[in-house]
C-alpha positions in Angstrom: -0.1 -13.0 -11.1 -2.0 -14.4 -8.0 -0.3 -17.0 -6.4 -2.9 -17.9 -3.7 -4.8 -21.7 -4.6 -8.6 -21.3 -5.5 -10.3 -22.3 -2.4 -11.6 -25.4 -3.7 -8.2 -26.9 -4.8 -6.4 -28.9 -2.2 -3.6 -27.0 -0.9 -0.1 -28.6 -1.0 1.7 -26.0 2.1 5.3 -26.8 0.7 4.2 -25.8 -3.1 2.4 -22.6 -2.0 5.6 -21.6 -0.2 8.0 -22.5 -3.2 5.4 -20.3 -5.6 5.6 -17.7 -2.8 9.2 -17.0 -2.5 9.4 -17.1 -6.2 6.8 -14.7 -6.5 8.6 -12.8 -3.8 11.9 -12.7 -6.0 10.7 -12.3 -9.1 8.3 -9.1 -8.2 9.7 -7.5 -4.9 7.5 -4.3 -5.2 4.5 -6.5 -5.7 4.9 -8.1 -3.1 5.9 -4.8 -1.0 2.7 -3.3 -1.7 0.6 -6.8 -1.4 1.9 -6.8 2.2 1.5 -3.1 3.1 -2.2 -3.3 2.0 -2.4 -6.5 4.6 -1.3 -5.0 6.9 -3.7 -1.9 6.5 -6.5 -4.6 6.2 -5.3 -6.4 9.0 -5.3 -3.3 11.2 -8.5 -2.0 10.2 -10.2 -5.7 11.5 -8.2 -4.9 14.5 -9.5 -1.2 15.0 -13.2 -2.0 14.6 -13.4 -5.5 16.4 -11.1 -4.9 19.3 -9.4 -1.8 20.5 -12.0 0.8 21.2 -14.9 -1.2 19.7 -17.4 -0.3 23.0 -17.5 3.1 21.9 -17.3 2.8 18.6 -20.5 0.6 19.1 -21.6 3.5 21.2 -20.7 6.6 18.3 -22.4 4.4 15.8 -25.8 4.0 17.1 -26.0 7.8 17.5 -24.7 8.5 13.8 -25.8 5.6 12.2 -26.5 6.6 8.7 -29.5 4.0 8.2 -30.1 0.8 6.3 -28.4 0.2 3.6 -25.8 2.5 4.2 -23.5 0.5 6.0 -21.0 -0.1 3.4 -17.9 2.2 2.7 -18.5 4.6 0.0 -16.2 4.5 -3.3 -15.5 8.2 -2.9 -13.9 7.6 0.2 -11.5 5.2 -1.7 -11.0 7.7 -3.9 -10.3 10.3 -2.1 -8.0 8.3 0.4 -6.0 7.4 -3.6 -6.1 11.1 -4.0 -4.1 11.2 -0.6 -1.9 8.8 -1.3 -0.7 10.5 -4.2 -0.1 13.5 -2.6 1.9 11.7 -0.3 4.3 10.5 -3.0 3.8 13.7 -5.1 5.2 15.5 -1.7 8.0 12.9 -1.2 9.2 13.5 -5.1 9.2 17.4 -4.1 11.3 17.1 -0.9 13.7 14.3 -2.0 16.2 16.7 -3.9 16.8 18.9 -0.1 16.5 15.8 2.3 18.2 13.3 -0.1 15.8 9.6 -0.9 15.1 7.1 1.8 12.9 6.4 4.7 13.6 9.7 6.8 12.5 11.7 4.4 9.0 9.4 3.2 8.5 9.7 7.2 8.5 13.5 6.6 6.3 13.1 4.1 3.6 11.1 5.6 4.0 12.8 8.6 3.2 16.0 7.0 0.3 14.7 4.9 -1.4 13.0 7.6 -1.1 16.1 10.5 -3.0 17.9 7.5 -5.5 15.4 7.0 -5.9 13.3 9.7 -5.0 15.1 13.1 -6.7 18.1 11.7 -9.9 16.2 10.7 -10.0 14.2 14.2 -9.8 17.2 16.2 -12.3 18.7 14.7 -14.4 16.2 14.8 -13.8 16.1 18.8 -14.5 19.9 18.9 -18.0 19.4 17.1 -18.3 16.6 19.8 -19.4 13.5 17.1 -16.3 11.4 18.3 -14.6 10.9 21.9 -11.4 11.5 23.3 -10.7 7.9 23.2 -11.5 7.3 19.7 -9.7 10.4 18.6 -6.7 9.4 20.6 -6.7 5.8 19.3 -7.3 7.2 15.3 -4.9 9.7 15.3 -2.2 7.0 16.7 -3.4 4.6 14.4 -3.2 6.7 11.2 -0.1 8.0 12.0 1.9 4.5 12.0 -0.3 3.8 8.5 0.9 7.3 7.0 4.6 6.2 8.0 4.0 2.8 6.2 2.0 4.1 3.5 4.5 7.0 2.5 7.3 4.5 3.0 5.7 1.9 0.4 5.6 4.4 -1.6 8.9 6.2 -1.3 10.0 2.2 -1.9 8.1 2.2 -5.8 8.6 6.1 -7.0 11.0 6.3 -9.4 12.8 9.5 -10.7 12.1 10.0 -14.5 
């Protein structure tokens, strides 16, 4: 159920937050995961267009994969799904030895993303295609999503 007005349709601010908080209590993990993948859109907006954006301008030119390329490729999606699921695959294996909660989703997405992040950005830096800046600044910033991602979802796994 969508609960945002069609754009056309005048917007009444007090009904849109009554239909909001009802949404919100009627599906909390909707809601949980509506908000998580905000924030990641949010952040991303943030990563390109300000932080680190002169040479990410600059790294682009140089490995700019031509026209009509610029859009992101559904494998990446896919394999970034495949990644979340190991996350929460990983978090189910864990759970019985550090008990359920957030300490031990951290552990889990901290372990998934030094395997695939951290390792993938420094080699990247080693072959030279990114700089220290831009490794820095990606390696922070998928950290604090890994920790919010395998949080979400520690928050909707549920033991069969």
């Amino acid at each position: 159920m969508h609960v945002f007005p069609v754009a056309d349709a005048p917007v009444d601010r007090r009904a849109r937050h009554r239909r909001l908080l009802l949404d919100e209590l009627a599906n909390p993990r909707e809601v949980a995961v509506r908000r998580a993948d905000r924030v990641f859109h949010d952040g991303r907006i943030l990563l390109r267009q300000g932080v680190g954006s002169r040479d990410r301008v600059r790294q682009r030119r140089r490995l700019s994969p031509g026209p009509g390329r610029e859009r992101a490729d559904p494998k990446f999606t896919f394999v970034t799904l495949l990644l979340g699921i190991a996350t929460v695959w990983l978090y189910a294996a864990i759970r019985p030895r550090l008990g359920p909660g957030p300490k031990t989703a951290i552990v889990a997405g901290v372990f998934v993303w030094a395997l695939s992040y951290l390792y993938a950005s420094i080699f990247f830096y080693m072959l030279g295609t990114q700089s220290l800046g831009l490794v820095v600044l990606g390696v922070v910033w998928s950290g604090v999503e890994m920790i919010i991602a395998s949080s979400v979802g520690a928050y909707l796994y549920k033991e069969a």
